[in-house]
DRENKE-433973 format. One record per residue (C-alpha): residue number from 1; x, y, z. Coordinates in steps of 0.001 Angstrom, whole numbers, plus 524288, in hexadecimal, padded with zeros to 5 digits. Last residue first. Layout:
// residues N
NUM_X_Y_Z
...
END
This chain:
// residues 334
334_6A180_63784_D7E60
333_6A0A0_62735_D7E6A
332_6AED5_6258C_D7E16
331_6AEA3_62BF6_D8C21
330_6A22F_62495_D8F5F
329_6A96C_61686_D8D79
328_6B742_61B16_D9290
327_6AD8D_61D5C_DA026
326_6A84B_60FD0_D9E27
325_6B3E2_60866_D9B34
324_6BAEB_60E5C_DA745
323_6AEE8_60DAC_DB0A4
322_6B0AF_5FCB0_DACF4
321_6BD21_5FCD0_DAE1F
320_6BB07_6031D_DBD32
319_6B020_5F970_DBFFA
318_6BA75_5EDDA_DBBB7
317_6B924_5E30A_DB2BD
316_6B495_5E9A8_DA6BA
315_6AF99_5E6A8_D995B
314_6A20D_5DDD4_D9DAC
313_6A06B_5E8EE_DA6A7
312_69EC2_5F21E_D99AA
311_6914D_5E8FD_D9539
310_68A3E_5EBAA_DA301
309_68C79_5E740_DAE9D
308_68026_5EB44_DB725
307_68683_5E671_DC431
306_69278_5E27B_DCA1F
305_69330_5E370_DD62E
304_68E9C_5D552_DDBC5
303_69B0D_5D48F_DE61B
302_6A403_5CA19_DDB7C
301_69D60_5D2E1_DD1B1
300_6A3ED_5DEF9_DD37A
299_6B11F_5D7A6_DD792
298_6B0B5_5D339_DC97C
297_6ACD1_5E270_DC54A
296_6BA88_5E452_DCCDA
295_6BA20_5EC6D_DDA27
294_6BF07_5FB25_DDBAD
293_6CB2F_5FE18_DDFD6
292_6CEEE_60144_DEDEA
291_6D7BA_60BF6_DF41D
290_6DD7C_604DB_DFFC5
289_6E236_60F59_E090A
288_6D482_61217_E11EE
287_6D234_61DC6_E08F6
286_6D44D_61547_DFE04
285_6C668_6190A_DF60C
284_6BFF0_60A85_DFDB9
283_6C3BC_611DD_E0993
282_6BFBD_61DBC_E0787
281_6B2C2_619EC_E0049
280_6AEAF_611D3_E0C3F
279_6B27B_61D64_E16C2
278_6AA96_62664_E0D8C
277_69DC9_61EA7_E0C87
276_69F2B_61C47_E1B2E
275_69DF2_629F8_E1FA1
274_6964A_62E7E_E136C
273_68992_625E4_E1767
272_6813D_623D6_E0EA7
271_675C6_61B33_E10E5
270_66C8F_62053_E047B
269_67768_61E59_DFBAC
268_67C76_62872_DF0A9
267_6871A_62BE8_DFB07
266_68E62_61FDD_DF4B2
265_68F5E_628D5_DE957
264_694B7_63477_DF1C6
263_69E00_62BC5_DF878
262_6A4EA_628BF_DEBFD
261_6A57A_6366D_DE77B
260_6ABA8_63A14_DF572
259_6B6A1_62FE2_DF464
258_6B9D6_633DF_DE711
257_6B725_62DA9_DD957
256_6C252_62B6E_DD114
255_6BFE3_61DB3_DCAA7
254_6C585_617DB_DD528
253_6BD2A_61D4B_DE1B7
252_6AFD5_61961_DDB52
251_6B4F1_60BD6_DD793
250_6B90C_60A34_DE430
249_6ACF3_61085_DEB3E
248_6A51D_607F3_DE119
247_6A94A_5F9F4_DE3E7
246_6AC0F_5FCBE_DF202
245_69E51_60074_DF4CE
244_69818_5F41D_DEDDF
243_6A3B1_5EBB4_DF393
242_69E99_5F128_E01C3
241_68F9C_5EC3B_DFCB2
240_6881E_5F7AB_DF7FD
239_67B1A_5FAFA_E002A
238_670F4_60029_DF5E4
237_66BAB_60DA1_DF9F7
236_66692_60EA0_DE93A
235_67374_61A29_DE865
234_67B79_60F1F_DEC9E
233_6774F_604FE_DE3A4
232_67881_60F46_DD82F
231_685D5_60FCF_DDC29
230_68988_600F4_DDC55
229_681F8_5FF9C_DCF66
228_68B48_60B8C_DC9C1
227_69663_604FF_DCD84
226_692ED_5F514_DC7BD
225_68E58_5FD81_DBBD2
224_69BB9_60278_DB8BD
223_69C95_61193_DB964
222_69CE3_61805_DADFC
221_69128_62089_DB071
220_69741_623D8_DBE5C
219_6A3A9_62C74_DB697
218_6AE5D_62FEF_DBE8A
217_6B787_638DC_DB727
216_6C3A1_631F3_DB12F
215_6C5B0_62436_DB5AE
214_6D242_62240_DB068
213_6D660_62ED3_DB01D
212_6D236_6312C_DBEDB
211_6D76D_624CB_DC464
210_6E560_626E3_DBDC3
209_6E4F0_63437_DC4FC
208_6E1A0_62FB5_DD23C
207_6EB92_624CD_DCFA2
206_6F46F_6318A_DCCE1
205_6F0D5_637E2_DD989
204_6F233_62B39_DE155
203_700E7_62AFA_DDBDC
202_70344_63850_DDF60
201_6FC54_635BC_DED6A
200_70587_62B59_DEF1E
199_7135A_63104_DEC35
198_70E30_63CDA_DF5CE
197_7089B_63499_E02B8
196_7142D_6297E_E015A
195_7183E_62FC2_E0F86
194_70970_62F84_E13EF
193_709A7_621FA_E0FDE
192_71522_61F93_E17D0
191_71000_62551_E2477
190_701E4_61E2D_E2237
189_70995_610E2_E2193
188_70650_607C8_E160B
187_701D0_5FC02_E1624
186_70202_5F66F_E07B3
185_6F7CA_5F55F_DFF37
184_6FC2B_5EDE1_DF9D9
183_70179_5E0EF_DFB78
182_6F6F3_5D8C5_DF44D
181_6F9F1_5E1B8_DE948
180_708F6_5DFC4_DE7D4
179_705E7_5CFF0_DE7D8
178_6FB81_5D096_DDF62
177_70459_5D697_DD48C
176_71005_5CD99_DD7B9
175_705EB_5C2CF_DD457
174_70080_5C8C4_DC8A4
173_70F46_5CBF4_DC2D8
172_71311_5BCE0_DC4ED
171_7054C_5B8D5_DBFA5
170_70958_5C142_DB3A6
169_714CC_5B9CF_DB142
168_71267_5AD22_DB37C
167_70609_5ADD7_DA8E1
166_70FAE_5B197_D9E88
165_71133_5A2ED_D986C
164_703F4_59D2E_D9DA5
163_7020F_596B9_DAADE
162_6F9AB_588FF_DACDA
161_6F23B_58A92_DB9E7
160_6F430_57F8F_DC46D
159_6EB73_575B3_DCAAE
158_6EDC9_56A31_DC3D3
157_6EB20_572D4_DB5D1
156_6E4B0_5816C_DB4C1
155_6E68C_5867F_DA793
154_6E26A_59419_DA87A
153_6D4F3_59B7A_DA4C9
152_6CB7F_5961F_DAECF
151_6D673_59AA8_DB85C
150_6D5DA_5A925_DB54C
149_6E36D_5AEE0_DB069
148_6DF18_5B0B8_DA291
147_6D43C_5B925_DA847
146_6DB44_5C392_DA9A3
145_6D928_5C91C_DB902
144_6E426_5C677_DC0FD
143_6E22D_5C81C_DCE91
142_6DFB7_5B9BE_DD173
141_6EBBD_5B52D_DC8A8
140_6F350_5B128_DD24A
139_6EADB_5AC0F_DDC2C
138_6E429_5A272_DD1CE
137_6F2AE_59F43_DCDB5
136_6F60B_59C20_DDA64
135_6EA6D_5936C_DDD79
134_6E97F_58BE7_DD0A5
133_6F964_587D0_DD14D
132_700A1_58E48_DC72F
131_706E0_58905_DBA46
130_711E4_58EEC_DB28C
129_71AB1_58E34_DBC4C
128_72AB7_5946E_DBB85
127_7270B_5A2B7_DBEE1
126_7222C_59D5C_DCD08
125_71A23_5A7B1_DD4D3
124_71932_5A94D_DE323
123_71DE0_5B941_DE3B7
122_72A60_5B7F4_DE606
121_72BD2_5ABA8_DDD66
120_72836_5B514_DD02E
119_732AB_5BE6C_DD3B4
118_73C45_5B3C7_DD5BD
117_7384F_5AF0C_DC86C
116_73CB9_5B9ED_DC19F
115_746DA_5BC5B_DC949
114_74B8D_5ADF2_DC343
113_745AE_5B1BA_DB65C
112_74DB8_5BEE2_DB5F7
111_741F6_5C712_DB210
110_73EEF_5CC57_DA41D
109_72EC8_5CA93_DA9D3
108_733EA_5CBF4_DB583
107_73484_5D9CA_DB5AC
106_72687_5DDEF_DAEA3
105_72275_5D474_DB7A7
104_72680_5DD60_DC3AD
103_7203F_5E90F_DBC96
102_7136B_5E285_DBC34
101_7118B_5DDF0_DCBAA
100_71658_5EC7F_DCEF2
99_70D0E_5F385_DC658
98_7035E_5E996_DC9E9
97_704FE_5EBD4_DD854
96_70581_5FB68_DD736
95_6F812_5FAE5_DCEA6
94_6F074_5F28C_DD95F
93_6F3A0_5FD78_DE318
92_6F1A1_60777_DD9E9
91_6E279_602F2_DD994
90_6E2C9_5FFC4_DE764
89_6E576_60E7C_DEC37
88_6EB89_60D43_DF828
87_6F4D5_61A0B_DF74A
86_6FC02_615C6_E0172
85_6FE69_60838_DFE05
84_7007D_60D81_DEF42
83_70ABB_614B4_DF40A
82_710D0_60B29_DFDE1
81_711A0_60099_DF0EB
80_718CD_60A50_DE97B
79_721FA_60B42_DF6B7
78_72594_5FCE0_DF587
77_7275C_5FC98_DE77F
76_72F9D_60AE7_DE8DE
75_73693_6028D_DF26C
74_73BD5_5F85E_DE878
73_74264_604FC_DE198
72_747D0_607CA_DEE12
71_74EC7_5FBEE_DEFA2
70_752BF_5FC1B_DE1E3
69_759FF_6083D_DE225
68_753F8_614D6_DDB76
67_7573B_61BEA_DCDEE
66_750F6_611EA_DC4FD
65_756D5_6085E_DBB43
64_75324_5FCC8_DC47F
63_74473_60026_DC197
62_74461_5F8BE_DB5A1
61_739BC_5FD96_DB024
60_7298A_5FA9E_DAEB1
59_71ED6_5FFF7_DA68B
58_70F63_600D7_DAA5A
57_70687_605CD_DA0A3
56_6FA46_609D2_DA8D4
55_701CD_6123C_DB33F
54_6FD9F_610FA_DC124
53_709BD_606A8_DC452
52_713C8_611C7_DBFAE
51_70CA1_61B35_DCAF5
50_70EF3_61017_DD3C5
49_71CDB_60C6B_DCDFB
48_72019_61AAE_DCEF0
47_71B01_61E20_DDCE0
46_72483_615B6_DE1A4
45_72F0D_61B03_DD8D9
44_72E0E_6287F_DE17B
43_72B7B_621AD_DED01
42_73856_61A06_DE98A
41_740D3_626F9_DE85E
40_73BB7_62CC3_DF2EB
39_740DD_6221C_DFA5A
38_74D30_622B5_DF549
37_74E1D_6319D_DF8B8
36_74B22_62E6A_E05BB
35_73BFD_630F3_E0D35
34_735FA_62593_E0812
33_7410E_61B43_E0D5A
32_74017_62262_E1C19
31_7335F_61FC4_E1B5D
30_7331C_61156_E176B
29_73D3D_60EB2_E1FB6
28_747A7_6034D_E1D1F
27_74833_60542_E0D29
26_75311_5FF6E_E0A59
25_7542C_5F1AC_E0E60
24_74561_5F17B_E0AF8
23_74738_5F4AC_DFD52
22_75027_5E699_DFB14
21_74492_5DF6C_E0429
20_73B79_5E4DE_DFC15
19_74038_5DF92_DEEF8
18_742F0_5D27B_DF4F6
17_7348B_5D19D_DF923
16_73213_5D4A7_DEB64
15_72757_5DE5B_DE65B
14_731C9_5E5F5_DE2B2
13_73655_5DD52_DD71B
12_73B09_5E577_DCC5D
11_74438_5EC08_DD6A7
10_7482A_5DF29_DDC15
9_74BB3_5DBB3_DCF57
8_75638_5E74C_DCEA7
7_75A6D_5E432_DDD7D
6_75F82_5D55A_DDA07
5_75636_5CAEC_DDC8F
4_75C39_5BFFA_DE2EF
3_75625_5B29C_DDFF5
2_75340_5A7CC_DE89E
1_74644_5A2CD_DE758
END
């Protein structure tokens, strides 16, 4: 399509390749960039959007009112998504990309409808259709977990999926969504990491904090039973399959539990052995860069781990819901 977007909708827009080009004719070395005043100036609203993307009430602005020229407002995009390279926690990871994919709908939803469909085109979707083929919509929605969206509930005709008023728009913010997430994270040099050092440790330290009120003090009775099987199979000498181990060092890791508390219940085992216990809860804990969450109670039972459901599994569809409901459970209970 051709359609010229001026620099205020390139701004709303950073995700575009038009966007990047516009910050790329200004920032030439990355370094150089962080070390000016500008630069300091983007880091500084960097670490806004991914602190603003950690809130639970999310609230958007027209950032064209703010003290710093477009092109370096677009690279506070670019160097929010450096930050949570660095940092490699998946959790904030996933959080970045759907602040991002959310606050670009809440700009075309009063959009020029010609920018409005540019936007859509950039990323392979038509605003003017109100049918998709089978196979696109499947890959669409894949991620998306209402079950309005699932294919036994939509009017499939001749091969194509029958869209309702609103649906456009949601499947426009899901794709750009999936988009930002497949890219990160991204690759990173050690040198500029190192140089992002301070902005990310303050933003690990307050995930660190969001972790710890939301999860409070770690409480084993609460765990769901899926957990607790996987450690009673390790204190009988049973042999956990790799999903086994990854199941419950993640969960272990992201409900507060450190590296050495994790180790000491897989030291419940007759084999231990701490040299490989710690190099496997290191990695899966982010050590390695990628800071993992940990798998859905449908993943669960896609590798046979979920057992002993009881009545609360029927309310949850996550192991970390699940510890939620159970800990607000015994703290109504006292």
């Amino acid at each position: 399509m051709d359609v010229v977007l001026d620099q205020k909708e390139l701004i709303k827009y950073p995700f575009l390749k038009e966007s990047q080009q516009l910050a790329r004719r200004h920032v030439e070395s990355l370094e150089e960039f962080l070390t000016s005043s500008p630069g300091s100036m983007a880091l500084e609203r960097a670490k806004e959007r991914v602190i603003a993307a950690l809130a639970s009430k999310r609230e958007f602005q027209d950032e064209t009112t703010q003290n710093i020229r477009p092109e370096f407002e677009i690279a506070s995009y670019a160097l929010a998504r450096m930050l949570v390279s660095c940092i490699g926690d998946r959790s904030l990871i996933d959080r970045l990309a759907r602040y991002e994919a959310e606050r670009a709908s809440y700009f075309l939803e009063n959009e020029d409808p010609e920018i409005r469909q540019f936007v859509a085109w950039s990323i392979g979707i038509s605003t003017g259709t109100t049918t998709l083929p089978v196979t696109d919509y499947v890959e669409l929605v894949s991620r998306m977990r209402d079950r309005r969206w699932r294919l036994v509930n939509r009017d499939v005709r001749q091969g194509a999926v029958r869209l309702e008023p609103g649906d456009i728009d949601e499947l426009i913010r899901e794709r750009i969504r999936a988009i930002l997430v497949d890219q990160l994270p991204l690759r990173i040099p050690p040198a500029i990491c190192e140089r992002l050092r301070k902005t990310a440790d303050e933003i690990s330290a307050l995930l660190q904090q969001q972790v710890l009120e939301q999860f409070g003090e770690i409480k084993e009775e609460a765990f769901p039973p899926c957990i607790s099987a996987l450690i009673q199979a390790i204190t009988a000498g049973t042999n956990l399959t790799h999903m086994g181990r990854f199941a419950i060092t993640s969960f272990l890791h992201t409900i507060g539990m450190n590296t050495t508390g994790i180790a000491e219940i897989f030291s419940r085992a007759p084999d231990f052995d701490l040299d490989m216990t710690m190099y496997q809860v290191e990695h899966i804990s982010g050590r390695g860069g990628t800071e993992y969450t940990p798998p859905s109670c449908a993943t669960m039972r896609t590798f046979g781990l979920c057992t002993n459901r009881n009545k609360d599994c029927e309310r949850v569809n996550h192991p970390l819901s699940y510890y939620r409901l159970r800990k607000n459970i015994k703290k109504k209970g006292k």
